[in-house]
N, C-alpha and C positions, 0 to 999 in steps of 0.2 A: 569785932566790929558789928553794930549793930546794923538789922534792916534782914539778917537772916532767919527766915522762920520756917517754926515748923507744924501741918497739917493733920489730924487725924479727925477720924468719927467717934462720937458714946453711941452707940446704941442699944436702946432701951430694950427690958424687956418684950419677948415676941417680937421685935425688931417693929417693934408700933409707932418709937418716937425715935430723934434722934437728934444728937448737939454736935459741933462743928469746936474743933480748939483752933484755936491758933498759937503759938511759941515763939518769942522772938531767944536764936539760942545764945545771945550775949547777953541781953537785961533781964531775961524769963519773963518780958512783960505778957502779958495772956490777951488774949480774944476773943467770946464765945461767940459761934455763929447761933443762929437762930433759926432752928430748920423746921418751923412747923407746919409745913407743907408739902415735907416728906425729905429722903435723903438721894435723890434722882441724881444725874450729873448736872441737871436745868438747875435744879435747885439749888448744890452745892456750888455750881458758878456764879449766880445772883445774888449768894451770902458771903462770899468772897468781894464781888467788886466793890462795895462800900466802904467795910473797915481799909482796904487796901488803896480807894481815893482819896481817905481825908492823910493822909500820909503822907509827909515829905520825900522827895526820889531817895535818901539818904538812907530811908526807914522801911524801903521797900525794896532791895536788895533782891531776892530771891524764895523760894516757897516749896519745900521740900515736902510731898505728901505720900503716906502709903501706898502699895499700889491697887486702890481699889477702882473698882470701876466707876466710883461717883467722882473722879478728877477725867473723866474722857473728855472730857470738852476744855481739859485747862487750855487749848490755843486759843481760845474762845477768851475765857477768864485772861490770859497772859495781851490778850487786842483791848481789850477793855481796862484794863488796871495799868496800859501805858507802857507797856515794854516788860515789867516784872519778869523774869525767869521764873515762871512755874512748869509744875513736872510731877507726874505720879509716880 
């Protein structure tokens, strides 16, 4: 069933830059977040709620993320994106 996805970071060399995936794990449709502002939990929230509002409730299912500490604010992220079950 699709709308299940899944979270991680790249980070770049010296930990200088860093990109956001996103996974959906029934179509592997992909999502890169955009983090060029650093990879904080402020900022990994703010690059999560957009791709996750233009989404149908159907398609947003759930958000499985490693446990790092740039998802501490996912209750944050899960008020803004409309109910979504996310979770580091």
């Amino acid at each position: 069933m699709a709308g299940h996805w899944e979270g991680d970071l790249i980070v770049g060399q010296g930990s200088r830059s860093a990109i956001g995936t996103l996974v959906d794990r029934t179509t592997r449709y992909v999502v890169l977040l955009h983090l060029a502002d650093g990879k904080s939990s402020e900022h990994v929230r703010d690059a999560l709620i957009e791709p996750f509002a233009g989404l149908l409730r159907d398609f947003a299912r759930s958000l499985t993320w490693d446990q790092g500490s740039e998802m501490s604010r996912h209750d944050e992220f899960t008020a803004a994106a409309g109910g979504i079950r996310g979770g580091g």
